[in-house]
Steps between C-alpha positions, in 0.01 A plus 500: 500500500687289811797410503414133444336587156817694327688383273835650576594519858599906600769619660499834703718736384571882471687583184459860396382537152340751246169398311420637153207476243437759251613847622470379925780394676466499870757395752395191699617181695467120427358368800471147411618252192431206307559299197189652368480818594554807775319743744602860516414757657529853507509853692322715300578922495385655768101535501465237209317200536479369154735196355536594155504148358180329443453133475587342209803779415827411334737616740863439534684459818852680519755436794902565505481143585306338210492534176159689422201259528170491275145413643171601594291667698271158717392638765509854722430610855515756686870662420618230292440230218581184423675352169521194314815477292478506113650197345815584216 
């Protein structure tokens, strides 16, 4: 999808944060923002390749600067995902 098509601008930014769904939490970085969702990726252990969240898992977002965040699992490549906020 360009650009032109979205319907939140992004914003490039690296805010350290830890993912969860289920029992997997992995360590990652935002690497870009919107209204409507974020891209994260991550640095898997050594000699794993793997994301462990497919798409269309609940995952929640947890920084010490937000307060955790709910969404899903939209999109992945390789060593991250994207994720489309769930409305409260």
């Amino acid at each position: 999808m360009s650009e032109e098509n979205r319907r939140h601008p992004r914003v490039d930014i690296k805010v350290p944060v830890n993912v969860s769904s289920g029992n997997n939490t992995l360590p990652g970085t935002i690497t870009n923002l919107s209204d409507g969702g974020a891209a994260l990726e991550f640095v898997p252990d050594l000699g794993r390749r793997d994301i462990a969240f497919e798409i269309g898992s609940s995952v929640e977002i947890d920084s010490e600067e937000t307060a955790p965040l709910p969404g899903s699992v939209v999109r992945s490549y390789d060593g991250g995902i994207v994720n489309d906020y769930k409305k409260r």
